[in-house]
C-alpha positions in Angstrom: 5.5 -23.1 1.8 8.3 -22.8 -0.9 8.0 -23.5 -4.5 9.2 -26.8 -4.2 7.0 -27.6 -1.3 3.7 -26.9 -3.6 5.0 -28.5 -6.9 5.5 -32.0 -4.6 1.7 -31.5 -3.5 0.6 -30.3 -7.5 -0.9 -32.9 -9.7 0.7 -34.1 -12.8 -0.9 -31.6 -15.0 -0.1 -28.3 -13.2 3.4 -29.8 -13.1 3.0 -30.1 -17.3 1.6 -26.7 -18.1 4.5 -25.0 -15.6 7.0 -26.9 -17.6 5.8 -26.0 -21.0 5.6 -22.5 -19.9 9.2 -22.4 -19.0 9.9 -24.6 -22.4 11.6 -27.2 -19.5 13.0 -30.2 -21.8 12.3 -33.1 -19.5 10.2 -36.7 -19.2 6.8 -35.4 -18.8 5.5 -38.2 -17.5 7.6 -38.3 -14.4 6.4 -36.4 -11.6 10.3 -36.0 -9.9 11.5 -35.3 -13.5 8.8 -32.1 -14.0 9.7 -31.1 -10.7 13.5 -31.2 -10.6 13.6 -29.1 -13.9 10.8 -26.8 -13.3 13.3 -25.9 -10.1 16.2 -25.8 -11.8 14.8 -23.4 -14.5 13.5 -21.0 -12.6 16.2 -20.9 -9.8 18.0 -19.3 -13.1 18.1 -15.2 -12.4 18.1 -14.8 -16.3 14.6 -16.8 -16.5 13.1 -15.8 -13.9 14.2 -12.0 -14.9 12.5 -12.7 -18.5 9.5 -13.5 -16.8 9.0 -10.5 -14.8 10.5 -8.0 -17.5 7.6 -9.5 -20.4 4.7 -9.0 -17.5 2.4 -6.4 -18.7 1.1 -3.3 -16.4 -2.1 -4.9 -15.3 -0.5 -8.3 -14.4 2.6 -6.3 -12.0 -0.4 -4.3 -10.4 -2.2 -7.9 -9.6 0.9 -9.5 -8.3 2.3 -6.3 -6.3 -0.9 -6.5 -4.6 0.3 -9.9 -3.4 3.6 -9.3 -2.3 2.8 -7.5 1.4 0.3 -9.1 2.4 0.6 -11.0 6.1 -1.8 -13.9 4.9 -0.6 -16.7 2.7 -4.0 -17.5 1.6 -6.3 -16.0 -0.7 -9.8 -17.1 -1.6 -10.9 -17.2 -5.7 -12.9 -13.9 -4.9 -10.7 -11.9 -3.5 -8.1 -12.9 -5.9 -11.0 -11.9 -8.5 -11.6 -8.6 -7.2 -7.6 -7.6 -6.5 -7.0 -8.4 -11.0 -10.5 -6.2 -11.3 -8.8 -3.4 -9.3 -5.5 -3.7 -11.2 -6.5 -2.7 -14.4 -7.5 0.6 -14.6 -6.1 3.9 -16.9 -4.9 2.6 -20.2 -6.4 -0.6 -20.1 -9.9 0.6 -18.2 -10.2 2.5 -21.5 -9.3 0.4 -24.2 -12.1 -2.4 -23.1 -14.7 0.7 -22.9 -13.7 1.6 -26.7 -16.8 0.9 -29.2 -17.2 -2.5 -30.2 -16.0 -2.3 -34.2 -18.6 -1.8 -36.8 -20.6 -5.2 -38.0 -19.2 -4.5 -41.3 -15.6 -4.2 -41.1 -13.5 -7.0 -41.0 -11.2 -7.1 -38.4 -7.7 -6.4 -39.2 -5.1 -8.7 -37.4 -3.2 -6.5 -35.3 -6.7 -5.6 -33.5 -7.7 -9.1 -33.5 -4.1 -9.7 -31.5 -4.9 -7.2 -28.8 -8.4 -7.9 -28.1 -6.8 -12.0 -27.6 -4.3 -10.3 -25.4 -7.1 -8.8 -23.0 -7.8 -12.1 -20.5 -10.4 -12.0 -18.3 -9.9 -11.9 -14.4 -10.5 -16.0 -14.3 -7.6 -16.6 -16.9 -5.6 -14.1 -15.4 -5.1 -16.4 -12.4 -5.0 -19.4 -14.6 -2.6 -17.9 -16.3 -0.6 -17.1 -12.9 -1.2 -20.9 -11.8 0.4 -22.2 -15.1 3.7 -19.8 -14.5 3.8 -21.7 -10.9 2.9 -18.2 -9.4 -0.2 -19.4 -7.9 -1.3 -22.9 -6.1 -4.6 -24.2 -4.7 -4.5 -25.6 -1.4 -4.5 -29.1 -1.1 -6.6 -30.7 1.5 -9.8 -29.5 2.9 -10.9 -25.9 3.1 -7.9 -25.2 1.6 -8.3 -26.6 -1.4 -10.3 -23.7 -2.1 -7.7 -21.2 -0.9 -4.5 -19.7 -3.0 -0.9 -19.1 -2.1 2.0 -17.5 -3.8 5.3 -19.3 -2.6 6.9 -18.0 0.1 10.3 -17.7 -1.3 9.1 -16.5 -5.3 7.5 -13.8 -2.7 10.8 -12.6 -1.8 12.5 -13.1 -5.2 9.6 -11.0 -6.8 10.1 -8.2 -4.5 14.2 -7.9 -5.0 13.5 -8.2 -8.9 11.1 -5.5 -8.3 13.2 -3.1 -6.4 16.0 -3.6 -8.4 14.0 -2.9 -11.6 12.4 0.2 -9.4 15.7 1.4 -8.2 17.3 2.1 -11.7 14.7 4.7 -12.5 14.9 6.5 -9.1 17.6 9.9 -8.3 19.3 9.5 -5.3 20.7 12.5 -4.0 22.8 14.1 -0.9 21.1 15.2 2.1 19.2 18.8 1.7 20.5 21.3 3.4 16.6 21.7 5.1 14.2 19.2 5.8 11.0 18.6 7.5 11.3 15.5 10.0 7.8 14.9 12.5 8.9 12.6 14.6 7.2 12.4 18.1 5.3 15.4 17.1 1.7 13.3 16.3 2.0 11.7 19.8 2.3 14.9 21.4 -0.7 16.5 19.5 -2.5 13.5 20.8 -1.6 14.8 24.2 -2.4 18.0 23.0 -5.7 16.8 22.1 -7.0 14.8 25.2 -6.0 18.0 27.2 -7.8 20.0 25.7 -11.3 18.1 25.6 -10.3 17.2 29.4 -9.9 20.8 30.5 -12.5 22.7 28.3 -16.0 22.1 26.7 -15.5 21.3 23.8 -19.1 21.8 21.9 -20.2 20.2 18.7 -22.1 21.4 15.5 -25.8 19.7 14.8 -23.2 17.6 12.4 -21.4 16.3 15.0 -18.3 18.4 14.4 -16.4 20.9 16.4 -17.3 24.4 16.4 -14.2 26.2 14.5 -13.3 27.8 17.4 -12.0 24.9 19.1 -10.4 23.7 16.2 -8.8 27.4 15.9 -7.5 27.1 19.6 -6.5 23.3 18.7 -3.9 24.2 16.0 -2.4 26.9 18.1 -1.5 24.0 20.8 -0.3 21.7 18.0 3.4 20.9 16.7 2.2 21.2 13.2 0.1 24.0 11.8 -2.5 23.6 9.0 -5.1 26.0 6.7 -8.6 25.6 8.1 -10.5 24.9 5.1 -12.2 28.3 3.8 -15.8 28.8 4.5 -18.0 27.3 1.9 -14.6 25.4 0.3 -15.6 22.2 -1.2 -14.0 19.0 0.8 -12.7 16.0 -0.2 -10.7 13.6 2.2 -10.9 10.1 4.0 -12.5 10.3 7.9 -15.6 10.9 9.7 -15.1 15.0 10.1 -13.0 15.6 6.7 -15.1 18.3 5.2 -14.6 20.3 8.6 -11.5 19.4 9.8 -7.6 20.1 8.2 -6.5 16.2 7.3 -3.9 15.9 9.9 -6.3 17.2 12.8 -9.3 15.0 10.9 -6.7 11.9 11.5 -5.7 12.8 14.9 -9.5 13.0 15.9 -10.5 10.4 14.1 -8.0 7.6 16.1 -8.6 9.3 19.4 -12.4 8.4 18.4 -11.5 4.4 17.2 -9.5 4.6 20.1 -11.9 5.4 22.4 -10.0 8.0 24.4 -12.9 10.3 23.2 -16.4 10.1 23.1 -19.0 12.0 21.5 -22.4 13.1 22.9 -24.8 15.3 20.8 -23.5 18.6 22.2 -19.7 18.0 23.6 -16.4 15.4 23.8 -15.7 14.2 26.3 -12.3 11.9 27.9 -13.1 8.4 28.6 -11.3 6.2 30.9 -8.6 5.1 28.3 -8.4 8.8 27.2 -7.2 9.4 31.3 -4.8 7.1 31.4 -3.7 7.8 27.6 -3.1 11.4 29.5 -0.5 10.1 31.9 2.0 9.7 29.5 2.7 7.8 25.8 1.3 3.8 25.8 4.0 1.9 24.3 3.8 0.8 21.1 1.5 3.8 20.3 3.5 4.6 16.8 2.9 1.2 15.7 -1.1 1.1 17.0 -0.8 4.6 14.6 0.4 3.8 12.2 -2.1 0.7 11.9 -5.0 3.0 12.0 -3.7 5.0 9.2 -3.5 2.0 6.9 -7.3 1.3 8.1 -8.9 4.2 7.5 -7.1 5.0 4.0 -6.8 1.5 2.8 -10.6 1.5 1.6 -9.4 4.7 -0.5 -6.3 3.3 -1.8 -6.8 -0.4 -2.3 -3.0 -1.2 -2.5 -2.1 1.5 0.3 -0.3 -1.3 2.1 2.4 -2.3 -0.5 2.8 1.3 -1.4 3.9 2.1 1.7 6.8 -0.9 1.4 8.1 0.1 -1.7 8.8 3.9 0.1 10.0 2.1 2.7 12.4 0.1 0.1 13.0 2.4 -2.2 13.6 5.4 0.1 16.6 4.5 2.0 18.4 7.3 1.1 17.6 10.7 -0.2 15.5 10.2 -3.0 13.7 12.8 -5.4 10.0 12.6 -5.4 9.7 13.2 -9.0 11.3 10.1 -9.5 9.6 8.1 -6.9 5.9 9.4 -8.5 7.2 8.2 -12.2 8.0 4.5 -10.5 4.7 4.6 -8.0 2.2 6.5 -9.6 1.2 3.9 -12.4 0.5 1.4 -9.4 -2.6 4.0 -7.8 -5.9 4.0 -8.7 -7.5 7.6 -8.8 -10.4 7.7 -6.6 -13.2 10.3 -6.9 -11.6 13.7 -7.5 -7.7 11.8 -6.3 -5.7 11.8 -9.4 -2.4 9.3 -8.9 -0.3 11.8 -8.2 -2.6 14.0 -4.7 -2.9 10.6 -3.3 0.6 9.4 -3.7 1.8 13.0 -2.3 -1.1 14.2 -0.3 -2.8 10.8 1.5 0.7 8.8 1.5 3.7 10.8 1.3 2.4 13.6 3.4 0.8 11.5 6.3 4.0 9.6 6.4 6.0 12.5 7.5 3.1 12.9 9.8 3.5 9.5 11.1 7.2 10.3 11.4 7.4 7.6 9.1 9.5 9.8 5.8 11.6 13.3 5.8 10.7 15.7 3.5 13.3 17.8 2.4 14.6 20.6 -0.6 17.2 19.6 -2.7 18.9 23.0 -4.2 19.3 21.3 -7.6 16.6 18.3 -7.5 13.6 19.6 -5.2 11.9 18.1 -3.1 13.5 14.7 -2.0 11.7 12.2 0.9 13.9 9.9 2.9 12.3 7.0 5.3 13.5 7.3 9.3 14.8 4.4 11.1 11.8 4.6 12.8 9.4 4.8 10.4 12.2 1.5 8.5 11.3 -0.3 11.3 7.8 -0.2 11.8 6.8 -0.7 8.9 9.2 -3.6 8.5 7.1 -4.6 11.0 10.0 -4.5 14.1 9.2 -3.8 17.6 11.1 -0.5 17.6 10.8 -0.6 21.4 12.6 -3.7 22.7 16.1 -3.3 23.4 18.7 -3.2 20.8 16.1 -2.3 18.6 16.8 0.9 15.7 16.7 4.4 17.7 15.1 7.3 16.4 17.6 9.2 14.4 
């Protein structure tokens, strides 16, 4: 539903406190009154602009993690949990700081931040009363959230326009990396081999590195084997063993069940045979899909990361720029700073994907540019039906 869909269905005193929040001078006793002015106020660009431009760190985390999201609903704990993961770096440690000594009074500045730190519950209060946020109102749903539909779509143009003026565009590079088609055909690649050879496994259930050595030679895109006795740290079942695109590859063949795994070897299912006969359609979507799966656990807000590329990388873009706009929005994880998982688990396995170019800029460096491919899949098209955009 729309904004003005949920303020006819809010009672009298939502309507109040999303008034006197936008300082709407109106009868406040009159449902339609409250209503028609809340509207017109924050159909204003300037207002609603002010609004979005006074929103602290924590609270754009919270509300970009609600922007992507298929689902119009959201239950009180996972809306709980989502303002628990947004507030992390600056403001993780200013509420582990000491508590002050018994002794000394507190000064009025300090006094004014700790007030300014809300817990998660008064963080979505505080959403409901800027008409962000509305219960359900009948039902189970009563107990459900939604953001309105079009404040959705107004939030993510203010958004990109806020994120575009701190972004370099550039010319195309005179070189650049483009993978398109090339993980499908390593999927290929893989089956084969498993189909034609016996493929043995380690007492960990890995591949002996001598498969995996024969595996990258038959691959469209080479990668380091990790040194022997190098520490690991990735996302997947075989990361310690494996270089992260082949660990992704094997890892989907395995969800996928064109492989299976027996103590000792692989081996090709059924689906793997007929995955062998040629490309299923709508594979790069089914890919792509896995990818967000397995990574999301990693990177919470994976999902709305990916959109902003997508939106913000229509055109040559640096990636120094695009890592000052994203970076503040990641949560390290483990030994991931910001930065390795915006270029390492997203950036990278979206040229993988043949979702982004990669290319270097003579004056800017690198520079990443989303495909029309890789636009409309994660647009959510169906880059197969007729008419639909062509690989460029």
């Amino acid at each position: 539903m729309n904004l003005s869909d949920m303020l006819g269905y809010a009672d009298i005193q939502q309507l109040s406190r999303i008034a006197d929040v936008y300082r709407c001078e109106c009868n406040g006793h009159s449902k339609n009154d409250l209503i028609q002015s809340i509207l017109s106020t924050v159909s204003r660009n300037d207002v609603f602009e002010a609004q979005i431009n006074s929103m602290k760190l924590e609270d754009l985390r919270f509300l970009n993690s609600l922007l992507f999201e298929a689902r119009n609903s959201f239950s009180l704990e996972d809306l709980l949990a989502r303002v628990q993961q947004s507030r992390f770096g600056g403001e993780a440690e200013a509420q582990a700081d000491p508590e002050p000594q018994p002794k000394k009074k507190k000064t009025k500045k300090k006094a004014e931040a700790v007030d300014k730190t809300l817990t998660p519950r008064e963080m979505i209060a505080k959403f409901k009363h800027q008409g962000w946020l509305f219960n359900g109102f009948s039902g189970p749903s009563r107990y459900l959230f939604q953001v309105p539909i079009d404040l959705k779509a107004r939030f993510r143009a203010s958004l990109a326009r806020r994120f575009a003026t701190e972004l370099l565009y550039t010319d195309e590079p005179p070189v650049y990396r483009d993978e398109q088609m090339l993980i499908h055909d390593d999927i290929t690649q893989l089956l084969h081999f498993c189909r034609h050879n016996e493929v043995q496994l380690t007492a960990d259930g890995s591949m002996y590195k001598r498969f995996v050595v024969q595996l990258l030679e038959l691959f469209g895109v080479q990668e380091e084997l990790p040194a022997k006795g190098e520490w690991r740290f990735g996302y997947g079942r075989h990361f310690n063993h494996y270089p992260n695109r082949v660990s992704f590859l094997y890892d989907y063949c395995y969800s996928a069940k064109y492989i299976t795994e027996t103590q000792t070897v692989i081996s090709v299912t059924g689906s793997g045979e007929e995955r062998l006969r040629g490309r299923l359609a709508g594979e790069a979507e089914q890919v792509y899909r896995y990818w967000l799966k397995l990574y999301k656990g990693p990177i919470t807000n994976l999902l709305s990361l990916v959109h902003w590329i997508n939106a913000l990388a229509v055109d040559w873009v640096t990636v120094d720029s695009l890592r000052a706009v994203l970076v503040p929005f990641i949560k390290p994880y483990y030994y991931d700073d910001a930065n390795t998982i915006l270029e390492k688990r997203i950036m990278t396995m979206m040229v993988h994907l043949g979702l982004l170019r990669v290319g270097e800029h003579p004056q800017h460096g690198a520079v990443v540019k989303m495909t029309k491919a890789g636009a409309a899949i994660v647009s959510g098209l169906n880059i197969e039906d007729p008419g639909a955009l062509a690989l460029q």
